[in-house]
N, C-alpha and C positions, 0 to 999 in steps of 0.2 A: 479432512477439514482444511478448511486457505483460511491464509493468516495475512491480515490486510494491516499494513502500517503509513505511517506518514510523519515527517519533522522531527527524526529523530536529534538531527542538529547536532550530532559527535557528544549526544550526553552516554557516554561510556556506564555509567553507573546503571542506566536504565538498559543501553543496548545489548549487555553481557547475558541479561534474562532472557536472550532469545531463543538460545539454544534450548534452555529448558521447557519454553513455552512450545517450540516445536515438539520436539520427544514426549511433551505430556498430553497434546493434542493430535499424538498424528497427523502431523498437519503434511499436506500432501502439494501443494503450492504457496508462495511466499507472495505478497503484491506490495510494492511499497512506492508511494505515491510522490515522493521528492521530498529534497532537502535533507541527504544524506549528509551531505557538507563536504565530509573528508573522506578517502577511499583507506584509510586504513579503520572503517566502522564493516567493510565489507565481510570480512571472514566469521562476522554474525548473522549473516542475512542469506549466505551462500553454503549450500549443503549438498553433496550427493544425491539423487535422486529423488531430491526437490524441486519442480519447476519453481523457476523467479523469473519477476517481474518489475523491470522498475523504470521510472522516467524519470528526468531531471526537475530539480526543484530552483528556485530561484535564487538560494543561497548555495548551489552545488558550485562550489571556486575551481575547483579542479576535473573537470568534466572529460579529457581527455582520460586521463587514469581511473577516473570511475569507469568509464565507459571501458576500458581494457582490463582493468581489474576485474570486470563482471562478464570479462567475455563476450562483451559486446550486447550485454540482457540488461543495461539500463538504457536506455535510447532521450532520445527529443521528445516529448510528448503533444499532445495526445496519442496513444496509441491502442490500436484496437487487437483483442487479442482473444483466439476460439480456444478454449477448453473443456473437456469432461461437456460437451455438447451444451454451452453457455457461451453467449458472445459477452465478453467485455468488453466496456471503456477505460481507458486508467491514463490519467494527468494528474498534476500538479494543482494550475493555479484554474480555476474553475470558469475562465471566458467561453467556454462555448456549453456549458452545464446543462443552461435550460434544450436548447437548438436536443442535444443528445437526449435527455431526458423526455422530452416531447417527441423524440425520431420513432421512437417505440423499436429501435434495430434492436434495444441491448437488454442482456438480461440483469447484467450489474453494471453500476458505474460507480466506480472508484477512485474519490479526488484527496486532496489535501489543501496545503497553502493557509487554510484560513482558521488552525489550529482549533478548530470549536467540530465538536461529534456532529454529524447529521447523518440520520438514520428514518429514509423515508420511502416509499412506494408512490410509485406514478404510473398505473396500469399495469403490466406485466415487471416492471424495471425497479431492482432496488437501489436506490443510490444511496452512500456510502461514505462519509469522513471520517475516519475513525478516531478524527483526532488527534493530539501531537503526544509519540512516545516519549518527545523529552520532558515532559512537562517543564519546562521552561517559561512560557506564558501564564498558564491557567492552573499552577500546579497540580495538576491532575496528567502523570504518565498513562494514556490510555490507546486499546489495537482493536481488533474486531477479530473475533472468529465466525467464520461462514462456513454453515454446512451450504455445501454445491449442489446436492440435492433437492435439499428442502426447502432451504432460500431463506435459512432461520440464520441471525445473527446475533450476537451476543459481544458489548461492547466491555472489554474487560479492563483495569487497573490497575499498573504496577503497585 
C-alpha cells in the first residue's frame, strides 16, 4: 500500500498518526506532496525500508535541512519517479497539472498546494490531492491510500 500526503504544515498533533497509519496499512512507499514546513516533522515520515518521496512545498522555510534530513529524498519539484512498474508524477503547486495529465506518460499524479481532495482519472492516469493532513484550512485532516496494483484509492480522515 503507498501512502500519499501533502500540507502537513508542522500540525504535530495530526503528524504523530503516521507511524500507525504505516504499520496498520503496510504501507510499502511514503509520497508527500510539499509543505512540510519544519524538518523536525521528518522522523514521522522517514522509516526503514520504506521508500519516500517528497518535494518541496511553498511554505517549506528551511529547505536546506529538509533536504539533508531526508537524505536528499525531498527534492525541487516536479519530479518524476518509476516504481513497482508505475511512473509517477509528484509536485506541490499544481502549474503544469493539466500539460502532465493530458501527457498520458503517467500512471499516478500526485500534487498538493491547493489543500481541497482531488480524486480523478484521465484515461489510464489517476491524479491525486489528497488533501491537507493538517487540517488547518478545511478542518478535515485527510491522506490517501493507494493500492499500486489496482489503482484503488481510498481517501482517509484523521
Amino acid at each position: 500500500m503507498w501512502l500519499i500526503l501533502s500540507d502537513s504544515h508542522d500540525n504535530m498533533i495530526k503528524i504523530k498518526h503516521i507511524p500507525n497509519i504505516v504499520e496498520e496499512n503496510n504501507v510499502t512507499a511514503i509520497f508527500h506532496c510539499g509543505d512540510f514546513v519544519s524538518p523536525f516533522t521528518l522522523p514521522y515520515f522517514l522509516f526503514e525500508n520504506i521508500e519516500f518521496y517528497g518535494v518541496f512545498g511553498n511554505n517549506d522555510g528551511e529547505k536546506i535541512l529538509l533536504h539533508q534530513k531526508s537524505n536528499g529524498k525531498i527534492k525541487n519539484g516536479p519530479v518524476t519517479i518509476e516504481l513497482e512498474n508505475k511512473k509517477i508524477f509528484l509536485m506541490h503547486e499544481p502549474y503544469s497539472l493539466i500539460s502532465a495529465e493530458k501527457s498520458g506518460l503517467y500512471d499516478y499524479i500526485f500534487f498538493g498546494h491547493t489543500h481541497e481532495i482531488v480524486k480523478r482519472r484521465f484515461g489510464k492516469t489517476l491524479v491525486l490531492n489528497p488533501g491537507e493532513l493538517c487540517g488547518w484550512l478545511t478542518s478535515k485532516a485527510t491522506y490517501a491510500l493507494l493500492d499500486p496494483i489496482t489503482g484503488e484509492v481510498e481517501i482517509k480522515e484523521l
